[in-house]
N, C-alpha and C positions, 0 to 999 in steps of 0.2 A: 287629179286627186278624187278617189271615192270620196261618197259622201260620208261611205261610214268611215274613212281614215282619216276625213275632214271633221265628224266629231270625236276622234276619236281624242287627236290633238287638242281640239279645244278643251277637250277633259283633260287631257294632261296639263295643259297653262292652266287652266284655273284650278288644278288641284296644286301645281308649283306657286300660283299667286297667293291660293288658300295659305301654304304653308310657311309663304314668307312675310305675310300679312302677319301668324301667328309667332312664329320665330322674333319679329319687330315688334309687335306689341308685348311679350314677354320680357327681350332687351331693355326697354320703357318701362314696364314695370318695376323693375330690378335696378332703374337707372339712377342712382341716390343727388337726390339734388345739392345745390350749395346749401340751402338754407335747412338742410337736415342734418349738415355738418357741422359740430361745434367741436372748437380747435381750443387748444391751451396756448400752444406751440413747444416745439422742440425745448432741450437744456439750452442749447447754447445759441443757434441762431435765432439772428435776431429780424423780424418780420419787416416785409418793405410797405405795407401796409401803413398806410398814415390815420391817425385816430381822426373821427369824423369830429367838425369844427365844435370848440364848445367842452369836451368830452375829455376824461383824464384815466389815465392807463396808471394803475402800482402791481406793482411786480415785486415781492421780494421774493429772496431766494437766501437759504441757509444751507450750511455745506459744511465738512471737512476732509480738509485734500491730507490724506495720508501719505508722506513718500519714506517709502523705504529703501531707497537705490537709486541708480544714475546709471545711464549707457554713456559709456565712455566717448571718444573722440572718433575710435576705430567701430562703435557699437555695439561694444561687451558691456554685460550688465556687469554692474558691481553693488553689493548689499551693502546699508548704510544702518544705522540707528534708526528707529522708526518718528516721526515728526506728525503731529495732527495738529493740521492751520485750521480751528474753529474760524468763519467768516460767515458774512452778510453782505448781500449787495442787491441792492435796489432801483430800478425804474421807477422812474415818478416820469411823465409823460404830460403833454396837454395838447391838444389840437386847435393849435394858433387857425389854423383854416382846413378845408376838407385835404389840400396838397401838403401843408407843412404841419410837422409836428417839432414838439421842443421841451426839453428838460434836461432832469440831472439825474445821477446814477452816485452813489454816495456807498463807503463802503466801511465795515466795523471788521474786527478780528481779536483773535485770541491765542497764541501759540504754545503747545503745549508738548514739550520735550522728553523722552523717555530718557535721557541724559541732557546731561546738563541742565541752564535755565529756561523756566516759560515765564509768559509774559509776566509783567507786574498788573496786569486787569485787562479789559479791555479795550482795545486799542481802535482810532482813527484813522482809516485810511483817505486813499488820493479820492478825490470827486471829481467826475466828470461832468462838462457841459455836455449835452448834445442838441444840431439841429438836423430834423429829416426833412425833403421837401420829395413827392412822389413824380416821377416822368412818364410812365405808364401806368396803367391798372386792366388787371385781366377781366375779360370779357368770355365767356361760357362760347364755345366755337371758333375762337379765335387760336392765332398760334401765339398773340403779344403776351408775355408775362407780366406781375406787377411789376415795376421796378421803381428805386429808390436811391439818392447820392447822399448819403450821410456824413454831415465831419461831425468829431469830437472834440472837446480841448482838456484833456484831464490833466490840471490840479494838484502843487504838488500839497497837500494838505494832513499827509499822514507822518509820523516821524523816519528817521531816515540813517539821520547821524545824528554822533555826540549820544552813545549809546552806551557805554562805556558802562553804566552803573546797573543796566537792562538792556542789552542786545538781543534779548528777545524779543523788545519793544518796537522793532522798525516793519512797521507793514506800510510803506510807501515809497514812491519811487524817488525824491526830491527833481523829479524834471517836469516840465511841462512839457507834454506830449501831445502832440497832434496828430487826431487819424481822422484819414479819408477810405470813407468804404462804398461797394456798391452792390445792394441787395436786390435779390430775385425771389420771384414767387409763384408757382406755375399752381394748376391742379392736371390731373390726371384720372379716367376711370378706366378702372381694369377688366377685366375680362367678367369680375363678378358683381359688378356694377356699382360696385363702391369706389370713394376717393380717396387716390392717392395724393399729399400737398406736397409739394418740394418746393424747397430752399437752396439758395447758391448766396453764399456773403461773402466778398471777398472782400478783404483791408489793410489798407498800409499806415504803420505808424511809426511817424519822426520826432525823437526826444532832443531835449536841451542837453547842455552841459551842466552836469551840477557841482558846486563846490560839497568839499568834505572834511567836518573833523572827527578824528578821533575815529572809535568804531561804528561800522557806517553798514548799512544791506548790499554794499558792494565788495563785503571780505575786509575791509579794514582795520585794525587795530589802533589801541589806544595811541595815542600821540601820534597819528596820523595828520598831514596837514597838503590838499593837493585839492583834482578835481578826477570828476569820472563821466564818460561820454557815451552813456547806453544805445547799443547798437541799434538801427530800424527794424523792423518787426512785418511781415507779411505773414497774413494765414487767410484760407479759405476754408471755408467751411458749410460742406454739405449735406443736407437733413433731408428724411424720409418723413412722411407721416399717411399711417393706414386708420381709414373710419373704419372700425370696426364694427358699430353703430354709431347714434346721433352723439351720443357722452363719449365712450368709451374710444382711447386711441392709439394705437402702440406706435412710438417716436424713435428715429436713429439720427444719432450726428456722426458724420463722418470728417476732423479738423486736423488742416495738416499746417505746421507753421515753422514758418523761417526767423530765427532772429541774427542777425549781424553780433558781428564782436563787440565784445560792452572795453571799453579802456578805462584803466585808471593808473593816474600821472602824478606822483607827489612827493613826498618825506616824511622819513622820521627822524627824532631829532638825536645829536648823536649819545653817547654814553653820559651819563648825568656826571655832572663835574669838569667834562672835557671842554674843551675848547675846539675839537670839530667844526667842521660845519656840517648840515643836516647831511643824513644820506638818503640819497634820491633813492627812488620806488615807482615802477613800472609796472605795469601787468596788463594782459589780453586774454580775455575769457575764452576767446574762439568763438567759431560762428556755430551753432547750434539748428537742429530741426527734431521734428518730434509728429508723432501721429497720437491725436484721440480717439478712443469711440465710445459714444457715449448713448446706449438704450435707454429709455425711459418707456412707462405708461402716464400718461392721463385720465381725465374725468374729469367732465364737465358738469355742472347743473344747470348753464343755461348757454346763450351765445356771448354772454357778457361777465362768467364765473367758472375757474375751473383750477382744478390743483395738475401738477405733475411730479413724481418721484421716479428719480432714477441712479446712473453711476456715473460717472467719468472715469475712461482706463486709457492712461497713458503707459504705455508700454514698448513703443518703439521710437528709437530716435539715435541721435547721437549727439552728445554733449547735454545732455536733456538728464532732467528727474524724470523718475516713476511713481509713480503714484494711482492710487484711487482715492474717487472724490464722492460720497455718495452726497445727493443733491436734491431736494425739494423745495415746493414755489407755490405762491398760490397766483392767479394771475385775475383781476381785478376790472372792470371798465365801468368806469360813471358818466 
């Protein structure tokens, strides 16, 4: 090799090293770190992130789920009378230690019928226990997610049956239910050097058998007397979230959910005056699935205060309501 092809080269590497030197420090530049990230989180899922020891997380959220339709068994929609379920439901949180967190989820309601009756006031729903305890936690470089095993134990505390005088009054399930879920937590930067957050929660939930009188959230009418065995329930649910900037966040959920056949086993009683005996009463809801999605923004004013507003669109399914839920929260850490 010439000498002058032997610098000619070296001019060429160190104008390539120049360049990739600059190309990497601009990358770095542009690289947004965690702690410029302030998250609300998504509507619906829920974070595997455990509160640091000491420290209490409230969450409320106010909504009303509009449904005006149902997709059938075959997946045909059909229009219904419009229904707006005014609701509340709340995270209260505390971090037992930096791995487990622990609390309850307590819920109120209002039903307000464009036919027929709405509630008589506002109404008490089911409460949930919850405990989270953390398995992993993500590391900047790593492939591990956070991850998280959560059960629940909701409470049948809201009315249910014996509804007879206000069957608009039942915003609760009369079962106690137990769910085991398992939350995920990744981050991600994209090409423009911001963070993407993603969530994966998946969960299954097993209800009791509940007795029932009279008019009941199971379809039952008066002088009803039997039991009803609400089907198990899976749904997954996966969320987006893009920094926009440090506040500023635009949030997607994408939830898809299974629920089994709900049964209900009983009688009525027979024609008044007669001597009958009761006539029995049978019924199978079917098994039902359904797709949400659910956009929102955020804003944050700091890493420990932030609001979110968005919608819930349930719109595909079978056996399932339709509905939209528009939905806001402030979300809280002390």
């Amino acid at each position: 090799m010439s000498e002058r092809t032997w610098r000619l080269s070296s001019l060429l590497i160190l104008c390539n090293w120049a360049v990739a030197h600059a190309e990497d420090m601009a990358t770095q530049a542009n690289h947004q770190s965690l702690d410029d990230a302030w998250w609300t989180g998504p509507l619906l899922a829920a974070s595997a992130s455990t509160l640091p020891q000491g420290h209490f997380l409230v969450e409320p959220y106010v909504y009303d789920v509009i449904t005006y339709g149902y997709n059938d068994s075959r997946g045909h929609r059909v229009s219904t009378p419009h229904v707006n379920d005014f609701g509340s439901q709340s995270y209260i949180l505390y971090g037992i230690t930096d791995r487990i967190s622990g609390g309850l989820i307590p819920r109120f309601g209002y039903k307000e019928a464009s036919q027929g009756p709405s509630s008589s006031g506002i109404q008490v729903g089911d409460v949930t226990l919850q405990a989270q305890y953390r398995l992993t936690r993500f590391q900047e470089g790593s492939w591990i997610p956070t991850t998280s095993i959560v059960v629940g134990e909701t409470l049948p505390t809201g009315k249910y049956d014996r509804l007879d005088q206000h069957p608009a009054d039942g915003f609760g399930a009369g079962a106690r239910t137990t769910i085991v879920s398992l939350y995920s937590q990744d981050y991600f930067w994209l090409g423009t050097g911001r963070i993407l957050r993603t969530r994966l929660d998946l969960s299954y939930a097993l209800s009791s058998q509940v007795s029932l009188q009279g008019v009941s959230v199971y379809g039952t009418a008066s002088g009803f007397t039997g039991h009803a065995k609400p089907g198990n329930t899976f749904t997954a649910d996966s969320s987006w979230e893009y920094s926009l900037t440090r506040s500023w966040v635009l949030a997607l959920d994408v939830v898809y959910e299974h629920d089994a056949s709900t049964g209900v086993t009983g009688s009525y009683p027979a024609a008044a005056g007669g001597s009958a005996p009761p006539l029995p009463f049978q019924q199978s809801s079917g098994p039902s699935r359904s797709w949400a999605f659910a956009p929102a923004l955020e804003y944050n004013w700091s890493a420990r205060m932030g609001v979110i507003a968005g919608v819930r669109y349930i719109p595909i399914g079978r056996n399932s309501g339709i509905s939209v839920t528009p939905v806001a929260a402030i979300n809280m850490v002390f």
